[in-house]
Structures are given as structure tokens and as C-alpha cells.
matplotlib code that plots the C-alpha trace (Angstrom):
import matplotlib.pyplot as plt

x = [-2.4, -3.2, -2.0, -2.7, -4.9, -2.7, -0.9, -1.3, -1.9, 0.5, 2.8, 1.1, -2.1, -1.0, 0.7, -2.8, -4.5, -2.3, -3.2, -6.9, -6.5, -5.0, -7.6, -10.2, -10.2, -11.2, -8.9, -5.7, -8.0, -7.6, -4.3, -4.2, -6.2, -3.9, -1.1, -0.6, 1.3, 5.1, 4.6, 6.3, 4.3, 6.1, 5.3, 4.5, 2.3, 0.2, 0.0, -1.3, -3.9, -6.0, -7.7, -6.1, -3.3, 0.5, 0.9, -3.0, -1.5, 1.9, 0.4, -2.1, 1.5, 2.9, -0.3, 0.1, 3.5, 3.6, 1.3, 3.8, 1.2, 3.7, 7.4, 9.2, 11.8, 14.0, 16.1, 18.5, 16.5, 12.7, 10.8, 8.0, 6.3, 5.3, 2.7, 3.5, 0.9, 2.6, 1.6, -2.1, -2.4, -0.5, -3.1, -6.6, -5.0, -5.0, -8.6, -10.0, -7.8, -9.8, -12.8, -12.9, -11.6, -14.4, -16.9, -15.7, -15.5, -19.1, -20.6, -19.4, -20.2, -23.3, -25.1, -25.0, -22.7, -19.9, -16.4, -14.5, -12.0, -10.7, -10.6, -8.4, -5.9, -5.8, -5.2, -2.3, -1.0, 0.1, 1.2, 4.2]
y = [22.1, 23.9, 21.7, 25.1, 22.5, 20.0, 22.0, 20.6, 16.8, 14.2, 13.5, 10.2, 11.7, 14.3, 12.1, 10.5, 14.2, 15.0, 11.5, 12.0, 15.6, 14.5, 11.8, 14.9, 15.7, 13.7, 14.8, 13.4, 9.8, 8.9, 10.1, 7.3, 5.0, 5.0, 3.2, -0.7, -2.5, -1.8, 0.3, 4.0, 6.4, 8.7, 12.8, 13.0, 9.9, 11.2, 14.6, 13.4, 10.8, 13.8, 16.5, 18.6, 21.5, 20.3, 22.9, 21.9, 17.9, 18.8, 20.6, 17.5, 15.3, 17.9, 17.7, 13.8, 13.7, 15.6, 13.6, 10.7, 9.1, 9.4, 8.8, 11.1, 9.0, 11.2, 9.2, 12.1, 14.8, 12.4, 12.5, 9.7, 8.6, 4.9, 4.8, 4.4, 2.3, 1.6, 4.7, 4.8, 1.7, 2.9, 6.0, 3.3, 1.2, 4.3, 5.3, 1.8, 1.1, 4.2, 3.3, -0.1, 1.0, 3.3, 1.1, -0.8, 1.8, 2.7, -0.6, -1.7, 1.9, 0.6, 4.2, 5.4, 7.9, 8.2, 7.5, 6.9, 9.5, 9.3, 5.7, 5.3, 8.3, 6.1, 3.1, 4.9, 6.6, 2.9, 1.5, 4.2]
z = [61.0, 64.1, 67.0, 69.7, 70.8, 71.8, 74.4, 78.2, 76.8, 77.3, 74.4, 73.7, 73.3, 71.7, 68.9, 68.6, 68.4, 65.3, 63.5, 64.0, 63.0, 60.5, 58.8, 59.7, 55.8, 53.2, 50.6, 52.9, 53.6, 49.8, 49.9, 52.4, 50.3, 47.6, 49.5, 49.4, 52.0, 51.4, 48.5, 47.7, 45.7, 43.9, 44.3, 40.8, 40.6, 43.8, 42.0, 38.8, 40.9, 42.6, 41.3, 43.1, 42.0, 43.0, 45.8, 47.1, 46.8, 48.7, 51.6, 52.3, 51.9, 54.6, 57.0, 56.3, 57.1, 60.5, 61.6, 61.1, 58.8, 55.5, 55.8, 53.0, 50.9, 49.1, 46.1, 44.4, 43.2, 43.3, 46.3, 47.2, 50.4, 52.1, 54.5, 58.2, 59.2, 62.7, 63.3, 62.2, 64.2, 67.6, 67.3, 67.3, 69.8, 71.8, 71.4, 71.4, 75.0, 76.2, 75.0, 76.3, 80.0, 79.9, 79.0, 81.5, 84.1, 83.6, 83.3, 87.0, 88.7, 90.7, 91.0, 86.9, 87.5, 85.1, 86.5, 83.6, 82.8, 86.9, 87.0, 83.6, 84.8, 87.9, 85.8, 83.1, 86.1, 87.9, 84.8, 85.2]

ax = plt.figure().add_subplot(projection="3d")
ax.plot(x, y, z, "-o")
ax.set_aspect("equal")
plt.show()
């Protein structure tokens, strides 16, 4: 995944960058999909779900896991992955916090003018 992106944002945003990057592909949100609540999938079982070749399915796994979406669980010489959905969820709070202090930013700005983005950083940056 290319994060050259990323550089110059702080870490939490960047962390949320790399999630959404992330779920940018189809093939790695039913990858996703497959996952119940609790539940490890084994490599071979993810493998043999997609129509994908192993090395095509293992990349996706990597992409998945750097974004901290998949946790790797190694038992001897079998590999499988849970879902980290703490992390999924960490990344929407994210956007939908910024989202709703925008709104909110730019529905009390009496002249139209958008003051969102300066108001939040004024907002995260007193929280600190």
C-alpha cells in the first residue's frame, strides 16, 4: 500500500488514512465480510473462499493486516487471522467526530463561510 501520502499527518489520522485505504478495494471488504464476531479464519480456508490465486489472497491479508484491520495468529506451522474490529471502529469514530464538528462549525458561522477545518484544529488542539 502506498502510505507516501500519509507523511506530514498526525499519527492518529494517519492510522485512520491506512484503514480507509485499506477498505478502498473490494476484494479486501469481503475479506472482511467473511469474519464473525470472535471468530479465526484459517489461511487455507480464506484462500479456498475467493477466487483469487494464494499469493493474490495473501497480499490482500498483508494490506489488511498493516492496516491493523486483521490480527495474524500463528499456531505451529498454521497461520489464520481474527478481525480487529476495535480498530475499524476507532477509524469511523474518527471521521464521524470530524464530520459532526464540521457540521457543526458550519451551521453556526453566521456569514456562509466555511470555518470548519480551523475551528476543529482549535478544538483537538485544547483537548491536548
Amino acid at each position: 500500500m502506498n502510505t507516501q501520502y500519509l507523511n506530514g499527518l498526525p499519527a492518529e489520522w494517519a492510522a485512520t488514512a491506512e484503514v480507509f485505504a485499506a477498505l478502498g478495494d473490494g476484494t479486501r471488504q469481503t475479506i472482511l465480510l467473511l469474519f464473525e464476531p470472535g471468530e479465526a479464519i484459517a489461511l487455507k480456508t480464506l484462500v479456498d473462499s475467493l477466487p483469487l490465486s494464494r499469493s493474490a489472497t495473501v497480499h490482500h491479508l498483508k494490506a489488511l493486516e498493516q492496516a491493523g484491520l486483521l490480527v495474524p495468529l500463528k499456531h505451529g506451522r498454521s497461520l489464520s487471522y481474527t478481525l480487529n474490529a476495535a480498530r475499524l471502529v476507532e477509524a469511523l469514530d474518527r471521521v464521524k467526530d470530524y464530520a459532526a464538528a464540521y457540521l457543526t462549525a458550519t451551521d453556526v458561522k453566521a456569514d456562509g463561510q466555511d470555518a470548519g477545518p480551523a475551528r476543529i484544529r482549535r478544538a483537538e488542539d485544547a483537548q491536548r
